[in-house]
ZADREN-584375 format. One line per field, with one value per atom (N, C-alpha, C, CB): atom name; x, y, z; chain; residue number from 1; residue in three letters. Coordinates in pm, 1 decimal. Glycine has a CB too. Example, Ala and Ser with C-alpha at 12.3 -4.5 7.8 and 13.67 -1.06 7.14 Angstrom:
atom	[N;CA;C;CB;N;CA;C;CB]
x	[1319.0;1230.0;1320.0;1130.8;1285.0;1367.0;1290.0;1408.4]
y	[-569.0;-450.0;-330.0;-447.3;-225.0;-106.0;3.0;-59.8]
z	[780.0;780.0;780.0;904.6;708.0;714.0;787.0;572.5]
chain	[A;A;A;A;A;A;A;A]
n	[1;1;1;1;2;2;2;2]
res	[ALA;ALA;ALA;ALA;SER;SER;SER;SER]
END
This chain:
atom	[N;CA;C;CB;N;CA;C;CB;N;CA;C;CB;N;CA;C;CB;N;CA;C;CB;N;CA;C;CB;N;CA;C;CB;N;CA;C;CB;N;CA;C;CB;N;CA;C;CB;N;CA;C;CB;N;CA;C;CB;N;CA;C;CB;N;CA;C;CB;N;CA;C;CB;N;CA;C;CB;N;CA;C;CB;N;CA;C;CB;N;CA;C;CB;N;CA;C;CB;N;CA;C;CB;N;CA;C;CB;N;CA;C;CB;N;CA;C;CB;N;CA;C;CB;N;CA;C;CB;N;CA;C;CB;N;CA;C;CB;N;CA;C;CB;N;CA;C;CB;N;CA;C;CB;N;CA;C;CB;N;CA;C;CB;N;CA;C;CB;N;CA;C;CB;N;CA;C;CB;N;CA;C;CB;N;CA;C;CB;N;CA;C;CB;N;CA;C;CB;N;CA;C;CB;N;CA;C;CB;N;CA;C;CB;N;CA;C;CB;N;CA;C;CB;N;CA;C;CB;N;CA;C;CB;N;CA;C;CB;N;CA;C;CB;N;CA;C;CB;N;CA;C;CB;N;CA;C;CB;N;CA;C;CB;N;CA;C;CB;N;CA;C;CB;N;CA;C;CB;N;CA;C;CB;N;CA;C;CB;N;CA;C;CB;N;CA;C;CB;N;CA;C;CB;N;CA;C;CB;N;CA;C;CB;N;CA;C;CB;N;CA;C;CB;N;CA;C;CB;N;CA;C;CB;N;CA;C;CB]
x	[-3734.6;-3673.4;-3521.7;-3721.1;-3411.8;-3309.8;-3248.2;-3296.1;-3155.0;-3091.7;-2953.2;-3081.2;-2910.4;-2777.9;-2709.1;-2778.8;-2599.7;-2517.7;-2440.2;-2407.9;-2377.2;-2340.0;-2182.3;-2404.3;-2127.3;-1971.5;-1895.9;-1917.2;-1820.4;-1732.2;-1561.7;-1737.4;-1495.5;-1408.3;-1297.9;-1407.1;-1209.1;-1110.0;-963.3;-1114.9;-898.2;-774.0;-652.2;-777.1;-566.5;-443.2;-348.7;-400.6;-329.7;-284.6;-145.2;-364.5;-15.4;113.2;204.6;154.8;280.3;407.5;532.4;373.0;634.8;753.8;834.8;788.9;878.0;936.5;1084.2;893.2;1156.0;1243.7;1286.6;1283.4;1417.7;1401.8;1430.3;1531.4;1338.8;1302.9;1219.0;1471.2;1138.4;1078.0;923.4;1165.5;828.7;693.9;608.6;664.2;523.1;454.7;331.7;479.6;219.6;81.3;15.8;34.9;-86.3;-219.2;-305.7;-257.2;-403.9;-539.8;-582.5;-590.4;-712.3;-831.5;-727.6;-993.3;-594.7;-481.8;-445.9;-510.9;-425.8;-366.3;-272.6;-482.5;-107.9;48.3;-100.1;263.1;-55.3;-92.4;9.7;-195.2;123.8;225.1;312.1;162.8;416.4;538.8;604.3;650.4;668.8;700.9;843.0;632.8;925.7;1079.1;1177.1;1143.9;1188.0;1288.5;1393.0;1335.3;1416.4;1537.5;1596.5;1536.5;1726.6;1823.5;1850.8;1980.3;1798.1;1828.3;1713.3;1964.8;1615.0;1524.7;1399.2;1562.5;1378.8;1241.3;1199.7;1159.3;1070.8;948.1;932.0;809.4;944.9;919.7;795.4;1084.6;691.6;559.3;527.3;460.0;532.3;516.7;384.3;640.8;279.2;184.0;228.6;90.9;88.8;153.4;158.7;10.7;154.5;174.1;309.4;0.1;399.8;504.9;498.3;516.1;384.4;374.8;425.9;207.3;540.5;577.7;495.5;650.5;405.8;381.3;421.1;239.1;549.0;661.7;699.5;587.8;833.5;832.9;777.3;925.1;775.1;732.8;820.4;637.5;775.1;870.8;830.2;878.9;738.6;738.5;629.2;703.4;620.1;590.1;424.7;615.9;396.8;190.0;158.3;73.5;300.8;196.5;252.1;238.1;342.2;342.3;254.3;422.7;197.4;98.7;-15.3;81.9;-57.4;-175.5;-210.6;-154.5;-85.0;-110.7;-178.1;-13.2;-174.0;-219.6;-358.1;-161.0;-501.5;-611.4;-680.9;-622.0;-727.1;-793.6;-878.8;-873.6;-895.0;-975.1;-1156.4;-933.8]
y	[-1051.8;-938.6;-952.0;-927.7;-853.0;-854.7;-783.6;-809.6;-782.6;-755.0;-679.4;-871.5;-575.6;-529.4;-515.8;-390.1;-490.7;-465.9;-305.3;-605.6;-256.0;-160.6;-181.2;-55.9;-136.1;-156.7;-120.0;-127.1;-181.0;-107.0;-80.7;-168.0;26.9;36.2;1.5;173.9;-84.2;-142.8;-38.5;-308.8;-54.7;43.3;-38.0;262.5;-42.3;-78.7;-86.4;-12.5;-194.2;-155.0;-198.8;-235.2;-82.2;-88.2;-125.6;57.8;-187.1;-196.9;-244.0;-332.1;-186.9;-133.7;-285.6;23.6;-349.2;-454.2;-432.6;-564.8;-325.0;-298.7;-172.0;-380.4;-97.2;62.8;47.2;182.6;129.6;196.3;43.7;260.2;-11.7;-113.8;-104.8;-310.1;-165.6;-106.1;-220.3;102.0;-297.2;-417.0;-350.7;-572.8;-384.8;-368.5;-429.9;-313.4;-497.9;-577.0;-532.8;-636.8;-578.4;-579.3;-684.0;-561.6;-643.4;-823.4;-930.8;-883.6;-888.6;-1006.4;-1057.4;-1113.6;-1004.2;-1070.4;-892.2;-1190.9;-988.2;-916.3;-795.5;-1093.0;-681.5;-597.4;-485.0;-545.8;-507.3;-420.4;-392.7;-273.0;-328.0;-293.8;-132.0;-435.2;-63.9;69.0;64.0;195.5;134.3;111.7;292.1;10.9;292.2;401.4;411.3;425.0;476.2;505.3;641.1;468.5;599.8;697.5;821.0;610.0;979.6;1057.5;1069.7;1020.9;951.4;980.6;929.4;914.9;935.9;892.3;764.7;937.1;735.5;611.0;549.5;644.4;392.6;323.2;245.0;187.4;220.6;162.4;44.4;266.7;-56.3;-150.8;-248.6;-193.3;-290.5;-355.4;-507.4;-342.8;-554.1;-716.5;-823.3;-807.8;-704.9;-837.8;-784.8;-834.1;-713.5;-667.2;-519.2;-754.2;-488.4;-336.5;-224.3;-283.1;-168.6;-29.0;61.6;17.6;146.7;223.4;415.8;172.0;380.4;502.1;548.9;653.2;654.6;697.9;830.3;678.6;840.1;928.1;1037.2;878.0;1140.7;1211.6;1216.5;1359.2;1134.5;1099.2;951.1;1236.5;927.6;805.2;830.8;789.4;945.7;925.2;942.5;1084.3;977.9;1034.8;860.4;1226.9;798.7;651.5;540.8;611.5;542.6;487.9;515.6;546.8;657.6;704.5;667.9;882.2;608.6;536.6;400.3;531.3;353.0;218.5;240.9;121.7;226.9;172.9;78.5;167.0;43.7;-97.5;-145.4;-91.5;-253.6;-353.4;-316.7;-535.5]
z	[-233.8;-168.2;-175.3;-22.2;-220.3;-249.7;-125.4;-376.4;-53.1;56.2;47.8;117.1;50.0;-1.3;127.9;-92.3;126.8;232.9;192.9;249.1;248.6;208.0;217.1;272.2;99.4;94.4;159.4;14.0;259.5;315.0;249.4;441.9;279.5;192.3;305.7;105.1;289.5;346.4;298.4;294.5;459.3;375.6;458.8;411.4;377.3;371.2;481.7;293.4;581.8;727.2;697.1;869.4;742.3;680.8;809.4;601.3;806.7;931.5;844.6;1077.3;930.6;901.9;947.2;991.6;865.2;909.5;905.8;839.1;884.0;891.1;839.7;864.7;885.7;852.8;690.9;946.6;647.8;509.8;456.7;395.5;521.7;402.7;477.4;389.9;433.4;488.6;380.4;459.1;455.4;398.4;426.1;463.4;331.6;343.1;333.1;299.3;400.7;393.6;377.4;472.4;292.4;286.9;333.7;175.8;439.3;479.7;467.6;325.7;547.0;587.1;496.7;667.6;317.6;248.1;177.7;148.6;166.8;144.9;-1.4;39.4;13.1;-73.3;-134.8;-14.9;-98.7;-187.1;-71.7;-272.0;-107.8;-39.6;-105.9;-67.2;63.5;8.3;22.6;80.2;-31.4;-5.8;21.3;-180.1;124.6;107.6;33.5;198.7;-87.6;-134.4;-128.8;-249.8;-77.6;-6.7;-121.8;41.7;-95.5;-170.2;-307.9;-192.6;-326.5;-432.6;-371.3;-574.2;-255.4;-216.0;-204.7;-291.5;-205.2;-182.5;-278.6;-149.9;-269.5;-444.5;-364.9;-548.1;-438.0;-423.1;-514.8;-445.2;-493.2;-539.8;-476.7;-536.5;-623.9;-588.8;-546.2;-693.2;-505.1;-443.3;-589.2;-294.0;-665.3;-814.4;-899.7;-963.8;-801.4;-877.4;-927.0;-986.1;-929.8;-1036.7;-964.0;-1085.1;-1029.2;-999.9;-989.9;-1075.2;-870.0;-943.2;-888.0;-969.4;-868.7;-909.6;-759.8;-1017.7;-756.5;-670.9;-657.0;-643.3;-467.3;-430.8;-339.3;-387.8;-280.8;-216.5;-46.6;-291.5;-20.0;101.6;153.5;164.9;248.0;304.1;226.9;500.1;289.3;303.8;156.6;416.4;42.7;-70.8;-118.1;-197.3;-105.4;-136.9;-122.3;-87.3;23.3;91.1;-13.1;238.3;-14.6;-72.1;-279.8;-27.2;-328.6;-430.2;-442.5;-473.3;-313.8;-319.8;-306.6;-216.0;-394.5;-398.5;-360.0;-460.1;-288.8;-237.7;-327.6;-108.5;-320.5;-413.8;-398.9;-352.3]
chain	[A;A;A;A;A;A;A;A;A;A;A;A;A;A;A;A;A;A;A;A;A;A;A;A;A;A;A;A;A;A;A;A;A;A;A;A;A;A;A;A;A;A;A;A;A;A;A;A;A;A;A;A;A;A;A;A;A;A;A;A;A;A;A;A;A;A;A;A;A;A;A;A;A;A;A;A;A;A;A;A;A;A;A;A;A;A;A;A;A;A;A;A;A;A;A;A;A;A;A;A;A;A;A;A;A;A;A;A;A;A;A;A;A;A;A;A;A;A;A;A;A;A;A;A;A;A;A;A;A;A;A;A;A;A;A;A;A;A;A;A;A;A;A;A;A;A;A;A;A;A;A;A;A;A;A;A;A;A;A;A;A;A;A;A;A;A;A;A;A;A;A;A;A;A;A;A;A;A;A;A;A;A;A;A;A;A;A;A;A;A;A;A;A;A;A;A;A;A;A;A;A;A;A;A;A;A;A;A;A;A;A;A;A;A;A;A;A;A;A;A;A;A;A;A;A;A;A;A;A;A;A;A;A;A;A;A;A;A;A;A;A;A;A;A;A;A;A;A;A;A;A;A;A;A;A;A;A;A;A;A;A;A;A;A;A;A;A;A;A;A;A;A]
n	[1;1;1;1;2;2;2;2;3;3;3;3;4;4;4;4;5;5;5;5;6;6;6;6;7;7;7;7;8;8;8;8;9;9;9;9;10;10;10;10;11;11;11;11;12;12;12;12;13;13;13;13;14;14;14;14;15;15;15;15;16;16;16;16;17;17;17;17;18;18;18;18;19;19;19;19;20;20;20;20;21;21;21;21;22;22;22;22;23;23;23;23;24;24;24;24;25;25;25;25;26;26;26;26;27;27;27;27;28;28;28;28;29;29;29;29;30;30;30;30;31;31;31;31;32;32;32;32;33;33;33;33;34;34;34;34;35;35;35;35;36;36;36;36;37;37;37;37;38;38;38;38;39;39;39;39;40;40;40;40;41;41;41;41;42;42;42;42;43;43;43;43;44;44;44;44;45;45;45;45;46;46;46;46;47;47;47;47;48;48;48;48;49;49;49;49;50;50;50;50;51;51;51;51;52;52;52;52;53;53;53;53;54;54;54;54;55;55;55;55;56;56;56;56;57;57;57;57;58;58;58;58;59;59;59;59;60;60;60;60;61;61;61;61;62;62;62;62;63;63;63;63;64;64;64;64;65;65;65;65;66;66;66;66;67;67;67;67;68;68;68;68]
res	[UNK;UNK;UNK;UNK;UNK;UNK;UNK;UNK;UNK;UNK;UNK;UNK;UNK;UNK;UNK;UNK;UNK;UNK;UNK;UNK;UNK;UNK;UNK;UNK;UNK;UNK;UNK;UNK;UNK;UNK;UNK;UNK;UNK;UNK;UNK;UNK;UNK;UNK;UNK;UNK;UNK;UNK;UNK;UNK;UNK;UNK;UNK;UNK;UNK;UNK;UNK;UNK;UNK;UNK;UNK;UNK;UNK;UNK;UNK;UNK;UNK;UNK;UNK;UNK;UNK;UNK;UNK;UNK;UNK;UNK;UNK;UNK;UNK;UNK;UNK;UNK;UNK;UNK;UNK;UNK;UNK;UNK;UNK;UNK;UNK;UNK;UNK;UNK;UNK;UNK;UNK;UNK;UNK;UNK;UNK;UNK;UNK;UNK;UNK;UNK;UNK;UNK;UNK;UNK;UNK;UNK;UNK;UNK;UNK;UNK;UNK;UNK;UNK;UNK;UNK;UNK;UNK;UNK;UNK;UNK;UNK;UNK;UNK;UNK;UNK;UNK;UNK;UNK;UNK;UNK;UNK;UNK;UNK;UNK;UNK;UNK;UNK;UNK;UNK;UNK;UNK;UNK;UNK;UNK;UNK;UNK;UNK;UNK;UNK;UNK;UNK;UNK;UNK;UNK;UNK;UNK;UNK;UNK;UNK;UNK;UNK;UNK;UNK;UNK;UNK;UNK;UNK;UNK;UNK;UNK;UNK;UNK;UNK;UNK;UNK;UNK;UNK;UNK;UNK;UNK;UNK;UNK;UNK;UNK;UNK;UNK;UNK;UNK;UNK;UNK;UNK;UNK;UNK;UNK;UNK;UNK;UNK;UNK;UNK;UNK;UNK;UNK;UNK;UNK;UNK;UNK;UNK;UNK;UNK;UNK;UNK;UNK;UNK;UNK;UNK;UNK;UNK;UNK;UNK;UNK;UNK;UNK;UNK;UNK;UNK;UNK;UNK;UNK;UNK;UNK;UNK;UNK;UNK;UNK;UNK;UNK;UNK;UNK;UNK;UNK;UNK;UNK;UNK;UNK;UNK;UNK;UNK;UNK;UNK;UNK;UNK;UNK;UNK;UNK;UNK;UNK;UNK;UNK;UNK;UNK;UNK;UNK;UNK;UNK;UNK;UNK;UNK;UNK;UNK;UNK;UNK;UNK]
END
């Protein structure tokens, strides 16, 4: 008899460690960082370095990051 669990999808819990910077965890491990830049928006960066671009506000920055 094989036993499954059902996946739960984990999402990204963010705090502001300082104005315009914003750290994210996943299951308590660093998962990327958002950055306010003055006049061009949100830069999103994964926790392995990867750009992946800016945005024009906080939730559509946030909302690039995918969980594992």
């Amino acid at each position: 008899m094989t036993i499954t669990t059902p996946h739960t999808r984990s999402t990204i819990q963010w705090t502001a460690v300082q104005s315009g910077l914003w750290v994210g965890k996943l299951d308590g491990e660093f998962a990327g960082m958002i950055e306010a830049r003055r006049g061009t928006g949100f830069a999103a960066t994964t926790r392995l370095g990867k750009e992946l671009g800016m945005f024009p506000s906080i939730e559509a920055a946030k909302a690039s990051f995918t969980p594992r």
